[in-house]
C-alpha positions as YAML, in Angstrom:
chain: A
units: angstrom
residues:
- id: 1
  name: UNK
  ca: [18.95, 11.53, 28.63]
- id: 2
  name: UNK
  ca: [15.40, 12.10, 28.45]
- id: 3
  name: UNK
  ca: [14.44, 12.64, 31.63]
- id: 4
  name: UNK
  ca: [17.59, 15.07, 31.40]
- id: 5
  name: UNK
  ca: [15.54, 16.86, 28.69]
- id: 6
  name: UNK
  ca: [12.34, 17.68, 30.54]
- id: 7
  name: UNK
  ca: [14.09, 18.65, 33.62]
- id: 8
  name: UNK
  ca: [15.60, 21.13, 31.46]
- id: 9
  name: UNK
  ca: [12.24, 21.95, 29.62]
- id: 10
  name: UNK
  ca: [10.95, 22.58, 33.39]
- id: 11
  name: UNK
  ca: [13.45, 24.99, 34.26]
- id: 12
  name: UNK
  ca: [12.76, 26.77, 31.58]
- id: 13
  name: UNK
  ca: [8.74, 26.63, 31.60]
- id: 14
  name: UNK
  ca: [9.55, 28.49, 35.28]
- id: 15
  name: UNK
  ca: [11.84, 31.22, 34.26]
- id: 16
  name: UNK
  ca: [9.45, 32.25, 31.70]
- id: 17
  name: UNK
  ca: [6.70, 33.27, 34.43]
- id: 18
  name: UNK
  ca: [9.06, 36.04, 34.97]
- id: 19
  name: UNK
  ca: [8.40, 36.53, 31.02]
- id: 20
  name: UNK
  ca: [4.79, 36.96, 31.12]
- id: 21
  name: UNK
  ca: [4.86, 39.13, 34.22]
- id: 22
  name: UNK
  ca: [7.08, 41.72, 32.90]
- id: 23
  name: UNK
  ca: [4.35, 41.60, 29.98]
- id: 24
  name: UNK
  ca: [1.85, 42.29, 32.16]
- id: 25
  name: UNK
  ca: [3.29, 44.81, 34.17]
- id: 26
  name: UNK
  ca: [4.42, 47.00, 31.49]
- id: 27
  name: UNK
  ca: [0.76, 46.70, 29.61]
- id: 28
  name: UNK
  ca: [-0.73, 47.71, 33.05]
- id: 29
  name: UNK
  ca: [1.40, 50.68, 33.60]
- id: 30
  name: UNK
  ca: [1.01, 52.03, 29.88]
- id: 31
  name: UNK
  ca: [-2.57, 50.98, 29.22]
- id: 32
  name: UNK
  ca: [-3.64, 52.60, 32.75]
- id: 33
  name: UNK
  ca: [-2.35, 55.73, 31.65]
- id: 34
  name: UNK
  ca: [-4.36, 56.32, 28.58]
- id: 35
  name: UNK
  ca: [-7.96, 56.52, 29.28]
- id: 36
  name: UNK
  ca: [-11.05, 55.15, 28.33]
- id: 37
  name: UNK
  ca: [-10.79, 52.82, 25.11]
- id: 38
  name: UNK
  ca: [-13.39, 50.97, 22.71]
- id: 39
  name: UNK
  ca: [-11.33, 47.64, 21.62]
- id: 40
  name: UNK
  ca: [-12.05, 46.91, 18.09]
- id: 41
  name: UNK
  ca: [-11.25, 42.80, 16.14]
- id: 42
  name: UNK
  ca: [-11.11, 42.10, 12.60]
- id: 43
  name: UNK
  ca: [-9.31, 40.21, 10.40]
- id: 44
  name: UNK
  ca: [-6.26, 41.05, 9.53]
- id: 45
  name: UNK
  ca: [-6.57, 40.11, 5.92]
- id: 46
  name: UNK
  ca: [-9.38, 42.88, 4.60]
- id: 47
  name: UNK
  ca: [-7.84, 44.85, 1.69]
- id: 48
  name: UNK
  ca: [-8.13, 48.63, 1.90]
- id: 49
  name: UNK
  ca: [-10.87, 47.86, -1.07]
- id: 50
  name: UNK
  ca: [-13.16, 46.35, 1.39]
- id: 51
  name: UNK
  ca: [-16.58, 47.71, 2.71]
- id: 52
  name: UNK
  ca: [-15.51, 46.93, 5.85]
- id: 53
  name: UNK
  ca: [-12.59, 48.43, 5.80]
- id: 54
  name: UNK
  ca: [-13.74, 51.86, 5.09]
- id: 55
  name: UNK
  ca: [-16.71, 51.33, 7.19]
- id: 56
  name: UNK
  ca: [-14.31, 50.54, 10.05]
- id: 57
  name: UNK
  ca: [-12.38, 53.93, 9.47]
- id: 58
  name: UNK
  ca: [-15.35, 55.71, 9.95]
- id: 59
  name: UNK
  ca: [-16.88, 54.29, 12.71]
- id: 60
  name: UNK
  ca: [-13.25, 54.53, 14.20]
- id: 61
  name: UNK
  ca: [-13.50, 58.54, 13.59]
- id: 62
  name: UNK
  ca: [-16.79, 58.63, 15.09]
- id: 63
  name: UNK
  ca: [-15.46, 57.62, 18.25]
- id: 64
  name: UNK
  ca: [-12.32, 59.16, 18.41]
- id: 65
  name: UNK
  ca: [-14.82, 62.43, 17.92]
- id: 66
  name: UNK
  ca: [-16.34, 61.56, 20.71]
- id: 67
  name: UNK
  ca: [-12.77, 61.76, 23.21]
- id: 68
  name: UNK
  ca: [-12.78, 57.73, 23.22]
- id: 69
  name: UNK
  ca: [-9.83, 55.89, 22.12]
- id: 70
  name: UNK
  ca: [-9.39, 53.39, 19.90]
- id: 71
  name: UNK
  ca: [-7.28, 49.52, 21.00]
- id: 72
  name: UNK
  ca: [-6.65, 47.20, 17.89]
- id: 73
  name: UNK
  ca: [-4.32, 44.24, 17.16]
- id: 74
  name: UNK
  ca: [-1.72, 46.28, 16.16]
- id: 75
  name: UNK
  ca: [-1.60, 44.40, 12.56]
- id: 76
  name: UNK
  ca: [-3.02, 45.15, 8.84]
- id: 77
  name: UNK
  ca: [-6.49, 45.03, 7.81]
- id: 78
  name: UNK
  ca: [-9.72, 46.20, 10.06]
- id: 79
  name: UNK
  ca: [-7.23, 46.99, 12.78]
- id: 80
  name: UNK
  ca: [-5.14, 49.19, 10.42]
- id: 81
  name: UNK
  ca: [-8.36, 50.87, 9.60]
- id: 82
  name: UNK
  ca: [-9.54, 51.46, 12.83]
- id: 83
  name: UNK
  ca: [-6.20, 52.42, 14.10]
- id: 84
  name: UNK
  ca: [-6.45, 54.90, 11.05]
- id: 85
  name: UNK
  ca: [-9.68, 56.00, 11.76]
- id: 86
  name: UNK
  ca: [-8.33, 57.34, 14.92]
- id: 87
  name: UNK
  ca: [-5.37, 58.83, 13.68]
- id: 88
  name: UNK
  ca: [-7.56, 60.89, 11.52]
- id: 89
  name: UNK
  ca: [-9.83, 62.08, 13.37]
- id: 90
  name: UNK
  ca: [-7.07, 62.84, 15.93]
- id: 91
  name: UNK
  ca: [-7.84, 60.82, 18.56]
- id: 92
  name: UNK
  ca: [-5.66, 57.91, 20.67]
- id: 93
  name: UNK
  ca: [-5.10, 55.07, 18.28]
- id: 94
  name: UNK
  ca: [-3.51, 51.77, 20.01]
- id: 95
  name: UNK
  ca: [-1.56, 48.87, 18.59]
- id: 96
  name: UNK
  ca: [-1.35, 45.77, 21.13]
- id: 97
  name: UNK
  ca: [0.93, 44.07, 18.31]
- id: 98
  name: UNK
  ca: [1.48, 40.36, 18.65]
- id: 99
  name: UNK
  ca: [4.70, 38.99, 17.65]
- id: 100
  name: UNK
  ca: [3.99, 35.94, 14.82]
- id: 101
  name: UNK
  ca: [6.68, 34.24, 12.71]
- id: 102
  name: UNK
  ca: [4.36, 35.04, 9.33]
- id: 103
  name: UNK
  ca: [3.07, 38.37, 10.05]
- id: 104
  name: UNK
  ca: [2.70, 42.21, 10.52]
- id: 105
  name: UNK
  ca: [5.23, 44.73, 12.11]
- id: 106
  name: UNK
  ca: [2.59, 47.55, 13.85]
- id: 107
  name: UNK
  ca: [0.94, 49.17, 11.28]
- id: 108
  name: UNK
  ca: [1.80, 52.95, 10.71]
- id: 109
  name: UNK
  ca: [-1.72, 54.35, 12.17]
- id: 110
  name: UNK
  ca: [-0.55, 53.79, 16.12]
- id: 111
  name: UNK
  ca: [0.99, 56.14, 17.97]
- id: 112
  name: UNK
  ca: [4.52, 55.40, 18.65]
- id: 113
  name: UNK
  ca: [3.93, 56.01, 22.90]
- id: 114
  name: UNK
  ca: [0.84, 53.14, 22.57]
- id: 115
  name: UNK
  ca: [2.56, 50.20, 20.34]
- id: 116
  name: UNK
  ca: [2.67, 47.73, 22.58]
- id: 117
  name: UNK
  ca: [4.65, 44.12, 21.55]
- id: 118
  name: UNK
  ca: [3.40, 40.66, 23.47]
- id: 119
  name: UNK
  ca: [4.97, 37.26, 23.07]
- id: 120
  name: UNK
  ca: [1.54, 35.64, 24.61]
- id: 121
  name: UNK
  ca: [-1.77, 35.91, 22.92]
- id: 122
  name: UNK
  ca: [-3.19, 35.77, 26.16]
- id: 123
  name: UNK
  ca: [-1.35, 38.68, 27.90]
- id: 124
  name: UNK
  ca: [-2.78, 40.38, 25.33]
- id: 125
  name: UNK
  ca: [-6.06, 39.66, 25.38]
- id: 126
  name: UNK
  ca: [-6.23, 40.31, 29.05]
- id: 127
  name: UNK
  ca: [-5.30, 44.25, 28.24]
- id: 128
  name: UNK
  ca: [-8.06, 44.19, 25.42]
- id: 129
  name: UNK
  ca: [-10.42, 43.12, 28.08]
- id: 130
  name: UNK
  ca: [-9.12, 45.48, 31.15]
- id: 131
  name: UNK
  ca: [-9.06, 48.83, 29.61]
- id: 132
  name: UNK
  ca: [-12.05, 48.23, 26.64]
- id: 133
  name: UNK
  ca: [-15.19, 50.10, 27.34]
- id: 134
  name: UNK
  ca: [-16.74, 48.03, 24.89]
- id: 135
  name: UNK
  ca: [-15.83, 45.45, 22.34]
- id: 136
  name: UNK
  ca: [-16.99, 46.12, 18.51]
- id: 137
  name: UNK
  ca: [-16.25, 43.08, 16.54]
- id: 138
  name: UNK
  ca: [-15.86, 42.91, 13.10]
- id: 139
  name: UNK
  ca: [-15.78, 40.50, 10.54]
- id: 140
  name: UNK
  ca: [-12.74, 38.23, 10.92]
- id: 141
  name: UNK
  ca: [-11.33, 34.66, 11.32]
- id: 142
  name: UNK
  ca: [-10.25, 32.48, 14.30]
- id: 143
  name: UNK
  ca: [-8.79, 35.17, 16.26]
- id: 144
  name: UNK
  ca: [-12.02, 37.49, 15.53]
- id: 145
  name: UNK
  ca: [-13.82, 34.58, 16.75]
- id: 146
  name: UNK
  ca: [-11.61, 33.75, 19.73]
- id: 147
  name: UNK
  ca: [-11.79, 37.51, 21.13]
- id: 148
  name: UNK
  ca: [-15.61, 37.79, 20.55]
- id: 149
  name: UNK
  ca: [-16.05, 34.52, 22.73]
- id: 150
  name: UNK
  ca: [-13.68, 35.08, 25.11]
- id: 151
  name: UNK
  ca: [-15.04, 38.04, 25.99]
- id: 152
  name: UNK
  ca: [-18.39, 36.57, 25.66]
- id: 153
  name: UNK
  ca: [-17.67, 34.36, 28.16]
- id: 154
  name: UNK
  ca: [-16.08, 36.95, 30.83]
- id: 155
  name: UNK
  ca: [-19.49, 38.43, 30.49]
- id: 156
  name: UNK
  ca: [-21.63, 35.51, 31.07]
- id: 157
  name: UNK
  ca: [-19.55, 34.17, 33.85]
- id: 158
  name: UNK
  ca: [-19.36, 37.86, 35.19]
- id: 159
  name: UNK
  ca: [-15.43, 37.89, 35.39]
- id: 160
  name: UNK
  ca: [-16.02, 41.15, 34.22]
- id: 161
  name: UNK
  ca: [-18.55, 44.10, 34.29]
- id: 162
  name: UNK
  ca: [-21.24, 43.83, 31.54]
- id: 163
  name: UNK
  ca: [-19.87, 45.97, 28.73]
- id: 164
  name: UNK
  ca: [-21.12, 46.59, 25.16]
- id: 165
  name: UNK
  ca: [-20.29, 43.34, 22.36]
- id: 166
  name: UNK
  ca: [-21.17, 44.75, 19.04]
- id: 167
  name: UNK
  ca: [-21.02, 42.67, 16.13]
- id: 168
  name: UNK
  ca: [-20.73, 44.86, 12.95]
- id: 169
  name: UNK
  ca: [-22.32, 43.75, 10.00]
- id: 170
  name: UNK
  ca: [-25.74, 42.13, 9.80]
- id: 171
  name: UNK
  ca: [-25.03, 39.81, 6.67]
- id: 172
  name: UNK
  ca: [-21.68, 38.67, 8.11]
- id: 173
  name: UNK
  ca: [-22.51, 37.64, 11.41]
- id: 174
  name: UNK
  ca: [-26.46, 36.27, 10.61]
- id: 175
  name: UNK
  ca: [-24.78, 32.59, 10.18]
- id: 176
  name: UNK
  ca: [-23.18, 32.38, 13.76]
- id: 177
  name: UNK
  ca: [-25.85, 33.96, 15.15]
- id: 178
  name: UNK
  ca: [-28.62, 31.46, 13.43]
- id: 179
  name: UNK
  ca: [-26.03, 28.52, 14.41]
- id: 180
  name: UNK
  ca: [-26.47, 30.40, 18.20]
- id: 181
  name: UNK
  ca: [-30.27, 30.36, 18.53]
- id: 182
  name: UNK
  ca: [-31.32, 26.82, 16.49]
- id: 183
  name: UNK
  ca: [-27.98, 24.90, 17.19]
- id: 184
  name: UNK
  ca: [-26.36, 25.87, 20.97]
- id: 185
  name: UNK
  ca: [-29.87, 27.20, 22.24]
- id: 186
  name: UNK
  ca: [-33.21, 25.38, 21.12]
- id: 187
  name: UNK
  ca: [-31.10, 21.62, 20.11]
- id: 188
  name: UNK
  ca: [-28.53, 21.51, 22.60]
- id: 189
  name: UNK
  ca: [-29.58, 23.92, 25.00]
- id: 190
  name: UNK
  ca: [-25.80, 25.01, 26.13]
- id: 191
  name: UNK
  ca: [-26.90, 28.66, 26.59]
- id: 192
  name: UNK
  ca: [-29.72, 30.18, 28.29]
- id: 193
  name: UNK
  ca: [-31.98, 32.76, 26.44]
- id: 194
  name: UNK
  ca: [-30.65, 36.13, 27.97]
- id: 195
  name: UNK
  ca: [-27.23, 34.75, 26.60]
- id: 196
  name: UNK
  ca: [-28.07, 36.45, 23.52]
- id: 197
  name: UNK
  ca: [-28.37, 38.94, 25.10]
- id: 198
  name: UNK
  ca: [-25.11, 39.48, 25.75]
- id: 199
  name: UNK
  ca: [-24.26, 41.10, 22.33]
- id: 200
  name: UNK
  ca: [-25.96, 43.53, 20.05]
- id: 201
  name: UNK
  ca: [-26.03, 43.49, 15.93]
- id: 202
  name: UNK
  ca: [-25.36, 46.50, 13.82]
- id: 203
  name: UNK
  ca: [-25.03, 47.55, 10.22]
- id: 204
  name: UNK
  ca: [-23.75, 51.44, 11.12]
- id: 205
  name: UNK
  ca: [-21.64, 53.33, 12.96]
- id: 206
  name: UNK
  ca: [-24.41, 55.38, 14.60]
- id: 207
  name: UNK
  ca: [-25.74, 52.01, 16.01]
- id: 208
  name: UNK
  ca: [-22.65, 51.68, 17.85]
- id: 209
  name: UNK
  ca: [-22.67, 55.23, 19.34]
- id: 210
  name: UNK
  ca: [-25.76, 55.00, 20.12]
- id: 211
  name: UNK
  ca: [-25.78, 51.69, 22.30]
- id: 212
  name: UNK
  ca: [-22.21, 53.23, 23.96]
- id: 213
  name: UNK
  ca: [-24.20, 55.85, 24.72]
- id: 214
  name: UNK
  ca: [-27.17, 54.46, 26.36]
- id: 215
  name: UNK
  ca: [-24.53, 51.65, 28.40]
- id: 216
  name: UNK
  ca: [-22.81, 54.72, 29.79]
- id: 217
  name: UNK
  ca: [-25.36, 57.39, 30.20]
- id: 218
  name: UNK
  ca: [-25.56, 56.93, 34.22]
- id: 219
  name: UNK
  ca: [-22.21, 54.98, 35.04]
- id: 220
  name: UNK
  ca: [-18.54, 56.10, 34.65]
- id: 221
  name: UNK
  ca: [-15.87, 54.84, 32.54]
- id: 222
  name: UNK
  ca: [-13.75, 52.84, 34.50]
- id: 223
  name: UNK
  ca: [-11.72, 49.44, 33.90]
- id: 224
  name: UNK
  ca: [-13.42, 46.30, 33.92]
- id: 225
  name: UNK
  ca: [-11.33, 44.17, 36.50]
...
């Protein structure tokens, strides 16, 4: 009976390749068609109250402004403001919505031709990295946390081009990056140096435009894999 059971369990685990491949495919085909994004990460959990909420919806303007659009979560929070920023400025607003038994349906910012559904966090995640001209990462939980280092890593291990990682909000990310330098670097020496590097630390929106600006001033948009 129970090796009846995982048999069964295999079959399945094989049939739902197919699964994650139509996922793919269909990201590919409508991501590819939209143009060069910024991917912005943030908790889902910020009240419209919050400073970085509104600060979010303007940055999110800024860039839509500037013909850039604008890839969130899909969900409440910082990626309902960014996805609002975008909308108001009237620029290409983004919603790779994840399906989860406790949360969000898309929030109402997204256009309705770029709200995208995924069953797999990492299907996902693979189109925020692809078609993101740069990451801005705001302040969040675990899944903040896991995009940031994820695409951390891709950088590092060049997997990817080297693309802008801006962390928004000095007093919010000063912790992690202390834990970074005295912890991972100078004790354990599990990153080099120029790791640091990788990512850049902001407190306004013109700080972001400004180092998107200076990445891309003598290269092309283009996607990063």
């Amino acid at each position: 009976m129970e090796n009846s059971k995982w048999f069964e369990k295999k079959s399945h685990d094989s049939w739902s390749v197919f699964k994650v491949m139509g996922e793919i495919v269909e990201g590919y085909e409508r991501l590819s068609k939209i143009g060069p994004c910024i991917s912005i990460f943030g908790s889902a959990r910020t009240p419209e109250s919050d400073f970085y909420y509104n600060e979010t919806v303007k940055l999110s303007e800024q860039i839509s402004k500037k013909g850039l659009g604008i890839i969130t979560g899909g969900g409440p929070g910082i990626m309902e403001a960014a996805n609002r920023g975008a909308k108001n400025a009237g620029g290409i607003s983004v919603g790779l919505n994840i399906k989860l038994p406790f949360e969000q349906e898309p929030n109402e910012y997204i256009d309705k031709e770029n709200s995208i559904d995924f069953d797999y966090f990492f299907v996902r995640k693979i189109m925020f990295v692809k078609y993101a001209q740069a990451f801005v990462v705001m302040p969040g939980g675990f899944g903040t946390l896991d995009e940031l280092f994820e695409a951390l890593t891709l950088v590092q291990t060049h997997k990817i081009e080297k693309i802008p990682v801006i962390l928004y909000g000095k007093k919010f990310w000063n912790g992690c990056i202390e834990w970074l330098e005295e912890i991972v670097l100078l004790k354990y020496s599990n990153i080099s140096k120029e790791d640091l590097d990788l990512f850049k630390l902001v407190d306004t929106p013109e700080e972001v435009l400004k180092i998107i600006d200076k990445h891309y001033k003598n290269q092309n948009f283009s996607p990063n894999f």
